[in-house]
C-alpha positions as CSV (number, residue, x, y, z in Angstrom):
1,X,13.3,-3.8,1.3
2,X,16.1,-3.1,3.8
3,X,18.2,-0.8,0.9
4,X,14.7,1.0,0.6
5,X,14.8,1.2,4.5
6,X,18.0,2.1,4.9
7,X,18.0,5.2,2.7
8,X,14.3,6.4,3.5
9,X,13.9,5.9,7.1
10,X,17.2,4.5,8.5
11,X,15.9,5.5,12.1
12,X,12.9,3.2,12.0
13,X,15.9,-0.1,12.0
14,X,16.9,-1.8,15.1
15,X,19.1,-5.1,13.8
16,X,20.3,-6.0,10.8
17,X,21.4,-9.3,10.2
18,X,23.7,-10.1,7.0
19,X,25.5,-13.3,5.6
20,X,29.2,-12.9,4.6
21,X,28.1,-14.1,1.0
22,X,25.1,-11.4,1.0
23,X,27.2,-8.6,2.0
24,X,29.4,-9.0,-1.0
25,X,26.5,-9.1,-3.1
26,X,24.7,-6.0,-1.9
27,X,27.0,-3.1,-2.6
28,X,26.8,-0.4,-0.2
29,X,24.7,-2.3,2.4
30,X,27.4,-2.0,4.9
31,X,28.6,1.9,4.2
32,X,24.5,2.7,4.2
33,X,24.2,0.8,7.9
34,X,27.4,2.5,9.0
35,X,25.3,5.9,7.6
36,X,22.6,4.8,10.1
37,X,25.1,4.0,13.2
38,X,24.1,0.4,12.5
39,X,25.8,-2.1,13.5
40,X,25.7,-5.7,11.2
41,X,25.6,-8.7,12.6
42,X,27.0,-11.5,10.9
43,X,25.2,-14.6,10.7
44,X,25.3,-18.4,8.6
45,X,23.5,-19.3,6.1
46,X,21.7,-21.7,8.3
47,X,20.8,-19.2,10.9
48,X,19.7,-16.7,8.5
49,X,17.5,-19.7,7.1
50,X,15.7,-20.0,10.6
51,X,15.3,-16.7,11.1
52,X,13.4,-16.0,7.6
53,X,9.9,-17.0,6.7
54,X,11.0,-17.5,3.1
55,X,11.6,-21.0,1.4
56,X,15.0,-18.6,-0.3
57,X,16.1,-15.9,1.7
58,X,18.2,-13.1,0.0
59,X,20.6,-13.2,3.2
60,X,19.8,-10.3,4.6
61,X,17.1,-9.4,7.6
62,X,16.5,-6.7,9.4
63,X,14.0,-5.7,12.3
64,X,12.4,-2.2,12.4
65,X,9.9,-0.6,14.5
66,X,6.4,-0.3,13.3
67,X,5.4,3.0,12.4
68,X,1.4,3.4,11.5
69,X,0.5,7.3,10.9
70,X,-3.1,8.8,12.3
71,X,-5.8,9.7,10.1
72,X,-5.9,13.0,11.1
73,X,-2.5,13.5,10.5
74,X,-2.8,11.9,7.3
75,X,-5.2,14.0,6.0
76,X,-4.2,17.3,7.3
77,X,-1.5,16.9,4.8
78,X,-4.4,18.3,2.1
79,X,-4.1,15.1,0.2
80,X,-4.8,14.7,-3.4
81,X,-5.1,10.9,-4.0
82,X,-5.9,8.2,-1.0
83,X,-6.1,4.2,-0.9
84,X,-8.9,3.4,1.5
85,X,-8.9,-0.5,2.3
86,X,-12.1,-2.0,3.3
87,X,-11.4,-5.6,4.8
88,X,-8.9,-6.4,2.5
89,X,-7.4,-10.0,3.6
90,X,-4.8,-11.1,1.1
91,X,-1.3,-9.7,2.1
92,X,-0.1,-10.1,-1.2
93,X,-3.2,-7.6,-2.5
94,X,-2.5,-5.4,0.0
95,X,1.2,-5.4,-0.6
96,X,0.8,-4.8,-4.2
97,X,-1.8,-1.7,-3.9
98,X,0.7,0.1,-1.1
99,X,2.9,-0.4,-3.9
100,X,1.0,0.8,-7.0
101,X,-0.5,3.5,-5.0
102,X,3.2,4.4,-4.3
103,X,4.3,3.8,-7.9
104,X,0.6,6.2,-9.0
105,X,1.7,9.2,-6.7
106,X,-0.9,8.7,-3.8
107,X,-0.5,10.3,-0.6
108,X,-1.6,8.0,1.8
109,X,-3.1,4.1,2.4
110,X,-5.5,3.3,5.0
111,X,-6.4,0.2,6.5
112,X,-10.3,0.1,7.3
113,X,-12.2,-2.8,9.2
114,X,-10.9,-6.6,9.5
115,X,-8.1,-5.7,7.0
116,X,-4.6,-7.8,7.1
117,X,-2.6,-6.7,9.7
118,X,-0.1,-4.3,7.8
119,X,3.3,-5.7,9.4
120,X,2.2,-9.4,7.9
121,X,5.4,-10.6,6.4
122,X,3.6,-11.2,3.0
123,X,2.3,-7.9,2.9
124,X,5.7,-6.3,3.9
125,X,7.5,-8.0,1.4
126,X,4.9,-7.6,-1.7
127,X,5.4,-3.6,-1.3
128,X,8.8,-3.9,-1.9
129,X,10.4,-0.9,-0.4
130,X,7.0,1.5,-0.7
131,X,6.3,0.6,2.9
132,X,8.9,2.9,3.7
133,X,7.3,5.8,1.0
134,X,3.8,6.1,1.3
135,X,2.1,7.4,5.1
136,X,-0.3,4.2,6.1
137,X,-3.1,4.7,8.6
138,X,-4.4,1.0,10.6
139,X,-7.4,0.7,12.2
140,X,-9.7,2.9,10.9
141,X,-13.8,2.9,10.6
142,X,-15.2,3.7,7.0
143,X,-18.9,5.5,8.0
144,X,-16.8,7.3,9.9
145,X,-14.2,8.0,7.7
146,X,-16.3,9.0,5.5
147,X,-17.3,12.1,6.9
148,X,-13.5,13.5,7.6
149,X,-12.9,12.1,4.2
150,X,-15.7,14.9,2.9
151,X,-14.4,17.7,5.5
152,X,-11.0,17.3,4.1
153,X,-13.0,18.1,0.3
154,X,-11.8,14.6,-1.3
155,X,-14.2,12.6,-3.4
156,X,-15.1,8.5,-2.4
157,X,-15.2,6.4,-5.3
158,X,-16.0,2.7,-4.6
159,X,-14.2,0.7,-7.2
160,X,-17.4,-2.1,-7.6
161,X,-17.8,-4.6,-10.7
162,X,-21.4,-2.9,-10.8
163,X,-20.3,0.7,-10.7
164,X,-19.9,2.8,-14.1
165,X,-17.6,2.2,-16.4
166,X,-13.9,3.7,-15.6
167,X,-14.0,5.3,-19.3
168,X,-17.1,7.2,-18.7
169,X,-15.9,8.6,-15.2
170,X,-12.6,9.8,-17.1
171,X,-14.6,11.3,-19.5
172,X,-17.2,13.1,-16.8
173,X,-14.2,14.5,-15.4
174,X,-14.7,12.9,-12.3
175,X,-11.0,11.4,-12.3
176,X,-9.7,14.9,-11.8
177,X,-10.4,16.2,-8.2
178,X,-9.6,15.2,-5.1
179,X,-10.4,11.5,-4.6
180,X,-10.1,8.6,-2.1
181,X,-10.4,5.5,-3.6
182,X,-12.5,2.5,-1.9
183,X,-11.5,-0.7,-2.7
184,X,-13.4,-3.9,-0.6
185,X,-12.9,-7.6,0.1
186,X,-11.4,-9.6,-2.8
187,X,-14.1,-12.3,-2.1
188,X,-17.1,-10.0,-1.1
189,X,-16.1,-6.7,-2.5
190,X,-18.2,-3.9,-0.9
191,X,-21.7,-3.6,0.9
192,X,-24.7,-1.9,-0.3
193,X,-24.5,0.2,2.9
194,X,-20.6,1.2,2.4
195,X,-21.9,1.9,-1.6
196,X,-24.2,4.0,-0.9
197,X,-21.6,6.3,1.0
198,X,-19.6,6.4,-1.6
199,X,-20.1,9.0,-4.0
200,X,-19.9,7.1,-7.3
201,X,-19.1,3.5,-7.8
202,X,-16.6,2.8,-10.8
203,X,-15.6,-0.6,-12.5
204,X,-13.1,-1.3,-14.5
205,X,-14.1,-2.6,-17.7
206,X,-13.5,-5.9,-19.4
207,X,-13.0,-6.2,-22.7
208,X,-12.2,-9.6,-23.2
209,X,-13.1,-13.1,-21.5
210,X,-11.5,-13.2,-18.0
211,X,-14.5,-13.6,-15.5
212,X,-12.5,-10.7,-13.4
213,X,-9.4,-8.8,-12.2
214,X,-7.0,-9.4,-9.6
215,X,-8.2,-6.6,-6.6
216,X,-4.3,-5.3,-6.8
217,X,-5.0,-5.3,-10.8
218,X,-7.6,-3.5,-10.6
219,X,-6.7,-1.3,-8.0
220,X,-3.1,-0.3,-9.7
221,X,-5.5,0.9,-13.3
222,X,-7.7,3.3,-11.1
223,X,-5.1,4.5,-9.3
224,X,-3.3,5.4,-12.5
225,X,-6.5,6.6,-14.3
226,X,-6.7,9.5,-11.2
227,X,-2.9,10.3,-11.3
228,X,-3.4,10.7,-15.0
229,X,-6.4,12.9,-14.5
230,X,-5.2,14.8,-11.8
231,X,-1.7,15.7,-13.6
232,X,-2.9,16.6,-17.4
């Protein structure tokens, strides 16, 4: 997390903190903070220990600024592919999608209703460095997203365990244009009323005999299914 900080938005750091051990370890660590006009700050294991919220820290921490992007700027970049998260409460889910929608090529995330607060620790640490890549908007209000979603000409698909199967969208040639992809509460999913602004629900299909998918599982194989789509 703090290499992928370092290199991508070195300006966004404020402290970094660094055992003697660790610094060894990480190769270019200290020439990339000197890059940044950083200055580390040597510390003991045991401090470092205190300061972490992990059982195992890596020896490193840093503290950057917080740096949410505005829908409007978001989408007056024309985007192609968009992650819209409706109440989405497990950090590590919503860690893992900023991830795999970096991973699939997306051009932005947003945070919509009583989502996890983006900066949670869990969440920061699950996108492993794509925090850095991907623009993320907080805050937002789906019905009314909706409607700038259409202005901006992108598609809403609700992924929804009742929706049409994935298969038969990527053969409609739905997968192809513009889309922002709606994914809801791990435990609740998504309303009638926020399916019915959608413009097609899609579900991934199961094949075998798990109940379900993970949300971030599910999530990563529509976001992939559109980059596919959208690049062939």
């Amino acid at each position: 997390m703090v290499s992928e900080a370092l290199e991508w938005r070195p300006e966004l750091l404020v402290e970094l903190y660094v055992t003697p051990t660790a610094l060894e370890r990480y190769e270019g660590l200290a020439d990339a903070a000197s890059a940044a006009d950083l200055d580390v700050q040597f510390v003991t294991e045991q401090v470092l220990d205190a300061m972490a919220d992990t059982v195992t820290p890596q020896g490193v921490v840093a503290v950057c600024r917080q740096f949410p992007v505005a829908v409007k700027d978001l989408l007056a970049e024309e985007p192609r592919l968009l992650v819209v998260l409706e109440e989405v409460r497990d950090p590590g889910n919503a860690g893992t999608i900023i991830r795999a929608a970096d991973a699939a090529g997306a051009d932005g995330v947003i945070f919509s209703g009583r989502a996890v607060d983006l900066y949670n620790p869990k969440v920061v640490r699950s996108t492993t460095g794509s925090l850095f890549h991907v623009p993320i908007a907080v805050g937002a209000d789906f019905p009314s997203l909706r409607e700038r979603l259409r202005d901006s000409g992108l598609q809403v698909l609700a992924a929804d365990i009742k929706g049409d199967d994935l298969l038969a969208a990527r053969q409609d040639g739905v997968l192809a244009a513009p889309t922002a992809w709606l994914f809801g509460n791990e435990a609740r999913g998504l309303s009638d009323d926020f399916l019915a602004l959608a413009d097609r629900a899609v579900s991934v299909p199961i094949y075998g005999r798990a109940e379900s998918m993970n949300l971030a599982t599910a999530a990563s194989v529509c976001l992939y299914e559109s980059a596919f789509a959208q690049r062939s």
